[in-house]
C-alpha positions in Angstrom: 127.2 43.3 138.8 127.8 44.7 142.4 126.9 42.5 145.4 125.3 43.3 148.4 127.4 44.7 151.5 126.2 41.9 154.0 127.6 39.6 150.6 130.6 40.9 150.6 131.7 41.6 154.0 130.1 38.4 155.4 132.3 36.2 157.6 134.0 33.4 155.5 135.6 31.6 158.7 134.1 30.5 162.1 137.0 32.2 163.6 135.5 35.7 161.8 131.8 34.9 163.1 131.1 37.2 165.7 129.2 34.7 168.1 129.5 33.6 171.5 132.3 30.7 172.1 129.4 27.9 173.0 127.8 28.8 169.5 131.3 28.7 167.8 131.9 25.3 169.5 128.5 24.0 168.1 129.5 25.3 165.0 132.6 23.5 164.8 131.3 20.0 166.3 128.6 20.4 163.4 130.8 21.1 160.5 133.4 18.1 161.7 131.0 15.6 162.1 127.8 16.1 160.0 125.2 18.6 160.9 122.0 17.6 162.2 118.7 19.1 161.0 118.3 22.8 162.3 115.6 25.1 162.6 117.6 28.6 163.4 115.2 31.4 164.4 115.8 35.0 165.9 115.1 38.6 165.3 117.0 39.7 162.4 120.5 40.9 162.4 121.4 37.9 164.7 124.0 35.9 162.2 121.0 33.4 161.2 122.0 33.0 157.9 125.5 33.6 158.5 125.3 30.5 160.3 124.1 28.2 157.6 126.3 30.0 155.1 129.5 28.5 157.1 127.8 25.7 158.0 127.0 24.4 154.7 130.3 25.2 153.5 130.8 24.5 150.2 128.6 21.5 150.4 125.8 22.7 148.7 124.2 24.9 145.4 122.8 28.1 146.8 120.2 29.4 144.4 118.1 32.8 144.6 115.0 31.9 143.3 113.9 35.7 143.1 116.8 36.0 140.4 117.6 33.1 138.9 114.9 30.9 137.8 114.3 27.6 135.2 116.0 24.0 134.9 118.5 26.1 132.5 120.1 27.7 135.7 120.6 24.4 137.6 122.2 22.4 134.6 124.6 25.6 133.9 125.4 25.8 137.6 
C-alpha cells in the first residue's frame, strides 16, 4: 500500500514543524500540560492538521472513515 506524500514526509517533532516560535511555544505548553479545546481554521496548506497530528500525539485512534468503516475496524485496531 503506498501512503500519501504529505503522510510520509509530515513533521513527526515540534522541532520539524515549520511554524512561527509563538505557535511552537503554544504547541509545547499544550502538549505538556493538557490541551484545551481548539477550533484551528486557515486556508489550506497552513500546517492545520499538522498541528493536531503532533498535538494529539500518540494519545488518540486516528480513523479514515472514507476507508475504513464498521465496529470490526475499531475492535481490530
Amino acid at each position: 500500500m503506498s501512503v500519501l506524500w504529505t503522510e510520509k514526509y509530515r513533521p513527526k517533532s515540534v522541532d520539524k514543524f515549520a511554524a512561527p516560535p509563538h505557535i511552537k511555544s503554544f504547541l509545547r505548553h499544550s502538549i505538556a500540560s493538557g490541551f484545551p479545546h481548539l477550533l484551528l481554521y486557515g486556508p489550506p496548506g497552513t500546517g492545520k492538521t499538522t498541528f493536531a497530528h503532533l498535538l494529539a500525539g500518540d494519545k488518540f485512534l486516528e480513523l479514515n472513515a472514507s476507508d475504513e468503516r464498521g465496529i470490526g475496524t475499531i475492535r481490530n485496531t
